[in-house]
C-alpha positions as CSV (number, residue, x, y, z in Angstrom):
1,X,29.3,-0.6,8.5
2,X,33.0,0.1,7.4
3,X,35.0,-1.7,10.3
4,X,37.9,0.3,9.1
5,X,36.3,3.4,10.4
6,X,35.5,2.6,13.9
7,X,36.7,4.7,16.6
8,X,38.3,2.9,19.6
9,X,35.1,4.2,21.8
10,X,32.5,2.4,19.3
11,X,35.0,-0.9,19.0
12,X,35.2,-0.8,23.2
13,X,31.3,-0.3,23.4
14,X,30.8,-3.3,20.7
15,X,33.0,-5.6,22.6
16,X,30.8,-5.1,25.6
17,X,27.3,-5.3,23.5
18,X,28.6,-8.5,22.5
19,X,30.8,-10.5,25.1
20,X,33.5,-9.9,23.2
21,X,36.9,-10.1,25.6
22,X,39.0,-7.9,23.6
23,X,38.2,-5.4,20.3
24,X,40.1,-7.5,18.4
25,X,37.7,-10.1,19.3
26,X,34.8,-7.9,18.2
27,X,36.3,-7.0,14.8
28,X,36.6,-10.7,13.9
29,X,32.8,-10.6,15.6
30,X,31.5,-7.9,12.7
31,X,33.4,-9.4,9.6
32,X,32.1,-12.8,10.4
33,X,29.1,-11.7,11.1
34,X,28.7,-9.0,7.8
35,X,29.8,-12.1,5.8
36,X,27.3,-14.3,6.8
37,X,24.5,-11.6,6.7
38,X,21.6,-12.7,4.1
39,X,20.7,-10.8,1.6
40,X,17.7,-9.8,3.4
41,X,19.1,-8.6,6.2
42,X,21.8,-6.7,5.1
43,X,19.2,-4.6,2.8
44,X,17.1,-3.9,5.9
45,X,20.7,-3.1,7.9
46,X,21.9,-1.0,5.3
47,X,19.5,0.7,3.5
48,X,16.8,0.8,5.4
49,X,15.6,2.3,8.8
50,X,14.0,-0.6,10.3
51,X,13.7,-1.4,14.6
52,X,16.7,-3.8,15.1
53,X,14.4,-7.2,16.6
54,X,11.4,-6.2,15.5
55,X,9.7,-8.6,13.0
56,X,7.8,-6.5,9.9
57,X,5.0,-8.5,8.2
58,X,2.8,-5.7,7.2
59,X,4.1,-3.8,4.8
60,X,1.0,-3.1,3.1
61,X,-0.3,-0.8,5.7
62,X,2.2,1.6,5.4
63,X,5.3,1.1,3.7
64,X,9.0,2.0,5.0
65,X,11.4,4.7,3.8
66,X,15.2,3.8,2.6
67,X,17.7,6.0,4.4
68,X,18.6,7.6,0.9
69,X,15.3,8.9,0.8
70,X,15.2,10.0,4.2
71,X,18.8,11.8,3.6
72,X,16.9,13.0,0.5
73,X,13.9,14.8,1.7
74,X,15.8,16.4,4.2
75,X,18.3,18.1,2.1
76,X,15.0,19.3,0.0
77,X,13.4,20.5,3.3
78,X,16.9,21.8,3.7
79,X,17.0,23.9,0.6
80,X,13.4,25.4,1.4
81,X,14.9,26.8,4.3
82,X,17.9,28.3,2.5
83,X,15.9,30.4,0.6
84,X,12.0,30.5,1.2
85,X,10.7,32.6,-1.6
86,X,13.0,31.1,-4.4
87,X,11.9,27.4,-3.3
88,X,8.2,28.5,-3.2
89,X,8.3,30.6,-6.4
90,X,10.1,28.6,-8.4
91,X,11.7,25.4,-7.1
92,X,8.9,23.3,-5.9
93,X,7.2,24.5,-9.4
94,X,9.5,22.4,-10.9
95,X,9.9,19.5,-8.7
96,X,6.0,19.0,-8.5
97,X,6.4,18.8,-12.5
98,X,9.5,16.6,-12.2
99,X,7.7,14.2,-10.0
100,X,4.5,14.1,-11.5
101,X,6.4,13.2,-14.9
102,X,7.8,10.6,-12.8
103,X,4.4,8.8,-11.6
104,X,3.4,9.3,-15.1
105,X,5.7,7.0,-16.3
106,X,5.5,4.7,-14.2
107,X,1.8,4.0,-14.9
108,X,3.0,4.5,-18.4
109,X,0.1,7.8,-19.3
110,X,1.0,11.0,-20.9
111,X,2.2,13.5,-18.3
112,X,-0.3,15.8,-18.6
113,X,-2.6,13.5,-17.2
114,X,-0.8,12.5,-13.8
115,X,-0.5,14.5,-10.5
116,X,1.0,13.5,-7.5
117,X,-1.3,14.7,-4.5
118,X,-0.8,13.4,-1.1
119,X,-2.8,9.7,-0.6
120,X,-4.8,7.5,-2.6
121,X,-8.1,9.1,-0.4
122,X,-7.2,12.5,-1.2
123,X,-7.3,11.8,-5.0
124,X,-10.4,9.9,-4.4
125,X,-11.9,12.7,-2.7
126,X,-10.9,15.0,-5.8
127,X,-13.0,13.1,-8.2
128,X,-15.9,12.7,-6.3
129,X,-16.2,16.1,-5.4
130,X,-15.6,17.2,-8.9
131,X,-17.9,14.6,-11.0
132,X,-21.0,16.3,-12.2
133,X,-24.1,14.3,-10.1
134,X,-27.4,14.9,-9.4
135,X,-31.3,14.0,-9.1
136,X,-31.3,10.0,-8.9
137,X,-28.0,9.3,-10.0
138,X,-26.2,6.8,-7.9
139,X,-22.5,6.1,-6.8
140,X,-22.0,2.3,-6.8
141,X,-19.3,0.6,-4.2
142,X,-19.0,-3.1,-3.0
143,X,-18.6,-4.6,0.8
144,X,-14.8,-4.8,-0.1
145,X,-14.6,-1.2,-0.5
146,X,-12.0,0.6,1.6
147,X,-13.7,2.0,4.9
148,X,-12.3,5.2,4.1
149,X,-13.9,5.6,0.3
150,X,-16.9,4.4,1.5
151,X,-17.0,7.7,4.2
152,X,-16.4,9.8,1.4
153,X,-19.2,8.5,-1.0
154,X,-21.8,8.5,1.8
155,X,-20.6,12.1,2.7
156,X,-20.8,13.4,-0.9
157,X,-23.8,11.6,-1.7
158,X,-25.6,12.7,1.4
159,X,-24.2,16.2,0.7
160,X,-25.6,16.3,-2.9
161,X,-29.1,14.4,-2.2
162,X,-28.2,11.7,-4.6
163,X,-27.7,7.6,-3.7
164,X,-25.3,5.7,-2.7
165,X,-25.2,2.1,-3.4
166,X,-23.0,-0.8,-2.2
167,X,-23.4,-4.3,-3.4
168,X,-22.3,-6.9,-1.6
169,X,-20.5,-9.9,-3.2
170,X,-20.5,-13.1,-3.0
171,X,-17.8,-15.1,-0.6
172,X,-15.7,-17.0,-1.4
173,X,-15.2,-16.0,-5.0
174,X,-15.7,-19.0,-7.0
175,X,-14.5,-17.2,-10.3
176,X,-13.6,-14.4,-12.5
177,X,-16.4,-15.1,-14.4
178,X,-18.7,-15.6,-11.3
179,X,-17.4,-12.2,-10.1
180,X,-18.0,-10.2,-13.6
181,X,-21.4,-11.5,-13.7
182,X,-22.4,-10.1,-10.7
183,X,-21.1,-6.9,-11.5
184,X,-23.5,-7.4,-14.5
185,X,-26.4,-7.6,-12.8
186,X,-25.7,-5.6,-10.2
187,X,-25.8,-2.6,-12.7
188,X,-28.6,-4.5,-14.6
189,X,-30.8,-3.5,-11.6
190,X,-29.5,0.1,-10.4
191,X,-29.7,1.7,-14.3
192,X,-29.0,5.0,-12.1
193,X,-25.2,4.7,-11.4
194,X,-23.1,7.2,-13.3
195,X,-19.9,6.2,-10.6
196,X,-18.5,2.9,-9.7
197,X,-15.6,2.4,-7.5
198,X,-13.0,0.1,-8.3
199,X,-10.5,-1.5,-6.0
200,X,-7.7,-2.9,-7.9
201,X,-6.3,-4.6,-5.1
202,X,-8.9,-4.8,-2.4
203,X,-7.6,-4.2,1.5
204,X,-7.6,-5.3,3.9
205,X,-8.5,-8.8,1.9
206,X,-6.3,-8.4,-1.0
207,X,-8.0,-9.7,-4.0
208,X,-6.5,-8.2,-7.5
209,X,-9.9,-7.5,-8.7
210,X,-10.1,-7.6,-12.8
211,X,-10.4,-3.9,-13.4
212,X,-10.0,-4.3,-17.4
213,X,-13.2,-6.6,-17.4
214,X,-15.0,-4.8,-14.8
215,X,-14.3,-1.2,-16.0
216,X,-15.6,-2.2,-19.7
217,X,-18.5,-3.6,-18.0
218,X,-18.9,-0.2,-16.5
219,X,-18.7,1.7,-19.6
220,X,-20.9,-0.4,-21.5
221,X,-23.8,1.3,-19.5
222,X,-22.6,4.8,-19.6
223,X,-20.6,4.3,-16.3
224,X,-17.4,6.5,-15.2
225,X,-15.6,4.2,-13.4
226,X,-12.9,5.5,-11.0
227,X,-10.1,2.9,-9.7
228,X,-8.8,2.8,-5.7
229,X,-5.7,1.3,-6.5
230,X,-3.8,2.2,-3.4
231,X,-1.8,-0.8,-3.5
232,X,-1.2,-1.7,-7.0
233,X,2.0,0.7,-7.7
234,X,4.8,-1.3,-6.8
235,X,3.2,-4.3,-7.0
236,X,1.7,-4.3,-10.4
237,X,2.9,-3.4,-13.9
238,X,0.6,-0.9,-14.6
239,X,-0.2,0.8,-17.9
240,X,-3.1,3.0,-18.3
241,X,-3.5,2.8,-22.5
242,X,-4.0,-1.0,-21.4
243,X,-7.1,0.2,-19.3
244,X,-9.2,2.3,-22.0
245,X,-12.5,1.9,-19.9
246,X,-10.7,3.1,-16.3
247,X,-11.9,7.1,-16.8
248,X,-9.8,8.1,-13.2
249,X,-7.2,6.1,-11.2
250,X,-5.5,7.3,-8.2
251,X,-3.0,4.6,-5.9
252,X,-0.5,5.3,-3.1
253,X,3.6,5.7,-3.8
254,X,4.4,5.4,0.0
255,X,3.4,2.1,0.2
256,X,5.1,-0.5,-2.1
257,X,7.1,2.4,-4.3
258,X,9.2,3.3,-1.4
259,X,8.2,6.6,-1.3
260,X,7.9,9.2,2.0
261,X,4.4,8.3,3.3
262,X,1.8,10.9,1.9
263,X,2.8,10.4,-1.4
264,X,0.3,9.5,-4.3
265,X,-0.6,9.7,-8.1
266,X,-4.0,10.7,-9.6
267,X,-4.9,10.3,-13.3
268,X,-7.6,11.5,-15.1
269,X,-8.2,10.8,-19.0
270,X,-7.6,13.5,-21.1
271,X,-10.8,14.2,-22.2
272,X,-11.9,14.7,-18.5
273,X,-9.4,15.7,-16.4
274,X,-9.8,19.5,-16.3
275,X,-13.3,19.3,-14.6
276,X,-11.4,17.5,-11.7
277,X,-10.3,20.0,-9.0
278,X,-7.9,19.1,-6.0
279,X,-10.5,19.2,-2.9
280,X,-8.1,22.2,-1.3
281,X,-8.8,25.2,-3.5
282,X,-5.3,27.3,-4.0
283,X,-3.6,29.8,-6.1
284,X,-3.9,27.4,-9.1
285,X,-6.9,26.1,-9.5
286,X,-7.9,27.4,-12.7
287,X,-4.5,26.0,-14.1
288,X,-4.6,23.0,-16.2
289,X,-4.5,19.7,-14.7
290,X,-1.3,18.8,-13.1
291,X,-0.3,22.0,-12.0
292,X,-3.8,22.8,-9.9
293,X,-2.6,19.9,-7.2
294,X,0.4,21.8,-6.7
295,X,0.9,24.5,-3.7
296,X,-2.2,23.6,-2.4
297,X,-1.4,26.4,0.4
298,X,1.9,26.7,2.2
299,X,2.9,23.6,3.3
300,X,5.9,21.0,3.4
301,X,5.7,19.4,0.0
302,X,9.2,17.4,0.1
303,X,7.7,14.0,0.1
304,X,5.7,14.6,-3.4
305,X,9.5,15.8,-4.6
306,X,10.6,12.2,-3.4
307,X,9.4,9.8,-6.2
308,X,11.7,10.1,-8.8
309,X,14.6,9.2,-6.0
310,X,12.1,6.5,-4.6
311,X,12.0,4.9,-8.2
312,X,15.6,4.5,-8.7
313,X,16.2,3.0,-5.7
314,X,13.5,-0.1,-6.8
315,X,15.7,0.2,-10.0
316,X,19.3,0.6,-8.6
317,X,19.1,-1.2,-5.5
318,X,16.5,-3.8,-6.1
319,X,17.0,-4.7,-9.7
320,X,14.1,-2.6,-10.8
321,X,9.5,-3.5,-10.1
322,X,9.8,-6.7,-12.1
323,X,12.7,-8.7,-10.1
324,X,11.2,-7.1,-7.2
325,X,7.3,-8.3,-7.2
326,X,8.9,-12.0,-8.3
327,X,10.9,-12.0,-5.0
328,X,7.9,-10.8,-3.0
329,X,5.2,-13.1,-4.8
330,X,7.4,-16.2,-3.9
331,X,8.3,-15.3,-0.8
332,X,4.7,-14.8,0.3
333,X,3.3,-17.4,-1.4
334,X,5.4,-20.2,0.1
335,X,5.0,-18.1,4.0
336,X,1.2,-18.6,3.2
337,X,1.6,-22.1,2.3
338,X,3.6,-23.1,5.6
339,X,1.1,-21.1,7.5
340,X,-2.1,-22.7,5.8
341,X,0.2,-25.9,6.8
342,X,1.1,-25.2,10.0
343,X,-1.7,-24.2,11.8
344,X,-4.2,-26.4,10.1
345,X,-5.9,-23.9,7.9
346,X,-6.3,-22.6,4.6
347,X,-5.1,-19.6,2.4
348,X,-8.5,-17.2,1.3
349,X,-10.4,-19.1,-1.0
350,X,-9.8,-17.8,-4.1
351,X,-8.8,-18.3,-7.5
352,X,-5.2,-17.7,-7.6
353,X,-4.9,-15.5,-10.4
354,X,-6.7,-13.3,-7.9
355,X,-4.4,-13.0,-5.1
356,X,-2.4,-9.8,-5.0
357,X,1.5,-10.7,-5.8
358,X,2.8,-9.5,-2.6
359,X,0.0,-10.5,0.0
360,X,-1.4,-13.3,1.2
361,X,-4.2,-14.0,3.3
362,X,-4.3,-17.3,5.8
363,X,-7.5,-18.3,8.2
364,X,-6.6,-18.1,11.0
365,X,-6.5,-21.3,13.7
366,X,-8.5,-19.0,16.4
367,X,-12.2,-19.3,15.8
368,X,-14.3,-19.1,18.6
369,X,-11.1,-18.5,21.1
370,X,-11.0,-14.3,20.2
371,X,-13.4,-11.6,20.7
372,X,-11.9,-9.0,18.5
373,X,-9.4,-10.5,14.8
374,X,-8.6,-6.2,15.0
375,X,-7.5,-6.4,18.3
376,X,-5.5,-9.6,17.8
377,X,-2.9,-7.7,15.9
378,X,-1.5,-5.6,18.9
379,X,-1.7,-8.7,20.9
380,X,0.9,-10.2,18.9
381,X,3.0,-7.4,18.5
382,X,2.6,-6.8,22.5
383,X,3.6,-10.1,23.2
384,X,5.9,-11.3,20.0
385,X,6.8,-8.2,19.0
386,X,5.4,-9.2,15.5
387,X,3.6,-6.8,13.4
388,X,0.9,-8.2,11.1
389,X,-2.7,-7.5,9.8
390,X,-5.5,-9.4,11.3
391,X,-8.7,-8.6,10.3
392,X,-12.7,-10.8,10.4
393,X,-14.0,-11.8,7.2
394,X,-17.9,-12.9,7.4
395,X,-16.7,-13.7,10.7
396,X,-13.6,-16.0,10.6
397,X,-10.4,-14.2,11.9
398,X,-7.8,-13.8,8.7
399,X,-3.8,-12.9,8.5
400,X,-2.9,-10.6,6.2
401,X,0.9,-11.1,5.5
402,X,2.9,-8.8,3.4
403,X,6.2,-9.7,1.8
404,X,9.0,-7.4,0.8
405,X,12.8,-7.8,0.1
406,X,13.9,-7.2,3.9
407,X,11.5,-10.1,5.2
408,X,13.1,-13.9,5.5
409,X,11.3,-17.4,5.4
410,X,11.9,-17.7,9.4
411,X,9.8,-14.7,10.0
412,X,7.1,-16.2,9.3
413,X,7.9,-19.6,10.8
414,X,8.4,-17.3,13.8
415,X,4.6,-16.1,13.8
416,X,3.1,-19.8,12.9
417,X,4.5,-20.4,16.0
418,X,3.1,-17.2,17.8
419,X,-0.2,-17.8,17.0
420,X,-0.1,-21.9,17.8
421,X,1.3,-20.4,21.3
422,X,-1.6,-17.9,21.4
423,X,-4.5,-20.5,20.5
424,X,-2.8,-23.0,23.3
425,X,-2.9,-20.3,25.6
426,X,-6.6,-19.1,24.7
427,X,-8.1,-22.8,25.0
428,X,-6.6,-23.4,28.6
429,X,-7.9,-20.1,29.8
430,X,-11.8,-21.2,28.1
431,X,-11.1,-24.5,29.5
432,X,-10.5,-23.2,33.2
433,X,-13.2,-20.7,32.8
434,X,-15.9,-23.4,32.0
């Protein structure tokens, strides 16, 4: 805030806020206090439109918007409603091209092979639908799969009368090489999959799977292999002519790109991409790829037009992707580590190399003392006003923490010490119940 622009009301209202006896007293208040701000904190004051108090650990789940991309939509949405026709009929023509371009180069594929659509799911839900199955061919997943994909392979499979499959891997992962080789044999003995789903970053437990080994594996037995990658953009330096063997990959911009939420990129290879129809059927569909995605009906479309203003802002306020995943993997890494220490656990066991950059996950020091690790996530926001991802795997309660550049160290000193509190409170309670 520009202390030179406060009005005598907002300096007289301050003074009181803070205790201050005079305004004078609360201008020296704001300059002291705006020179002392971290970087951190003046990010999240200034550019973005966080709760004042409330601590932000999840930022996987689903992202936040800067103000200047708030500001941003609105003046689109603002501009639709200028002139209706003209934004419909021509304007949002172009900014669906202009955006798409965008994701495109940020994933580093030719633009005639990216769309944005409007979540990871829906661009999953595209290429199922549109891939050519039938008789005893099979769709393969794993147990790590995303809830959500897993709905929609069960549905199309059951909807097609053809199989799904799902194999479950082994926990903890003991290696790259232990995990490629059961992908191996996993195929070895279902010779019917034509499909396999890919997480590149698997949530809620946040393993960077490696897609380049996996996806070759796929091909090797005639296997289209499409990639979730709903948290990778953002978080990992993607580039699509480094993954010949990945045939479709679709991953969320609202999340760690900064974009407004329902904001996504599909891409198809070249040589397949016009048999892949949106799963809305519009005015376009027999156009070619890209612009088929685009007015899917009438409908509110400014937070596709967002991404190109969502990508300069990584680049102009953050120092661009590459300064900002090396904050974030630091920052999460050494949270983890004082948690792991703290609370007399451990982070997931896993090789590191196969730990997503900007999450981290830490056992929890609650076994035994909690019905439900889902529910334990509004307990601590209810009580600590703390929001974080908690989550059971193979029945040990895990914390999923996120780490972006608003978040500071103490943060997460603040929830080692929420959950200590917690587990005290939990064992008394077993204690005088017994």
């Amino acid at each position: 805030m520009d202390i030179g622009s406060l009005t005598s009301t907002q300096l007289a209202y301050g003074a009181a806020a803070v205790g201050a006896t005079s305004c004078t007293a609360y201008l020296l208040y704001k300059g002291v206090r705006s020179c002392l701000r971290s970087d951190a904190q003046r990010l999240r004051e200034d550019e973005l439109c966080l709760q004042d108090g409330a601590i932000f650990l999840n930022h996987g789940s689903f992202g936040t918007v800067p103000r200047s991309i708030v500001a941003m939509q609105q003046e689109l949405r603002k501009e639709m409603e200028q002139h209706p026709d003209r934004w419909f009929r021509r304007l949002a023509r172009q900014y669906f091209s202009e955006n798409s371009a965008a994701a495109a180069e940020l994933i580093k594929a030719p633009t005639d092979c990216v769309a944005i659509v409007d979540n990871a799911t829906t661009g999953i839900n595209a290429v199922l639908n549109s891939i050519p199955l039938s008789g005893d061919d099979e769709v393969m997943t794993t147990d790590w799969t995303y809830q959500p994909v897993k709905n929609t392979v069960d549905c199309v499979c059951e909807r097609r009368g053809i199989k799904p499959f799902c194999m479950c891997l082994d926990f903890p992962v003991v290696s790259e090489d232990a995990l490629v080789k059961q992908f191996k044999e996993g195929l070895a003995e279902h010779p019917n999959v034509r499909v396999c789903i890919l997480d590149h970053i698997t949530s809620p437990s946040a393993v960077l799977m490696p897609i380049k080994r996996l996806s070759a594996i796929c091909h090797s037995r005639n296997v289209r292999v499409l990639v979730d990658g709903a948290h990778s953009p953002g978080q990992i330096d993607l580039n699509m002519s480094d993954l010949p063997h990945v045939d479709y990959y679709t991953g969320n911009l609202h999340k760690w790109c900064f974009a407004p939420r329902g904001c996504a990129l599909l891409y198809a290879k070249r040589e397949l991409k016009e048999e892949i129809l949106p799963a809305v059927i519009s005015w376009w569909w027999r156009k070619p790829f890209v612009e088929r995605f685009n007015f899917l009906a009438t409908r509110d479309q400014t937070q596709l037009f967002s991404v190109r203003e969502a990508l300069s802002f990584i680049q102009n306020k953050l120092g661009g992707q590459q300064a900002m995943v090396k904050h974030n993997s630091e920052l999460a890494s050494s949270a983890a580590d004082m948690l792991a220490r703290v609370w007399s656990t451990e982070r997931l066991p896993i090789p590191h190399h196969l730990e997503a950059p900007n999450m981290k996950l830490i056992r929890l020091p609650l076994e035994g003392l909690i019905e439900s690790a889902e529910d334990l996530m509004m307990e601590i926001y209810d009580r600590f006003n703390i929001m974080v991802c908690t989550f059971g795997i193979k029945g040990v309660p895990y914390c999923r923490i996120s780490a972006n550049v608003y978040n500071e160290f103490w943060e997460y000193e603040r929830l080692g010490e929420a959950v200590l509190q917690l587990r005290t409170e939990k064992m008394c309670q077993m204690n005088a119940e017994k």
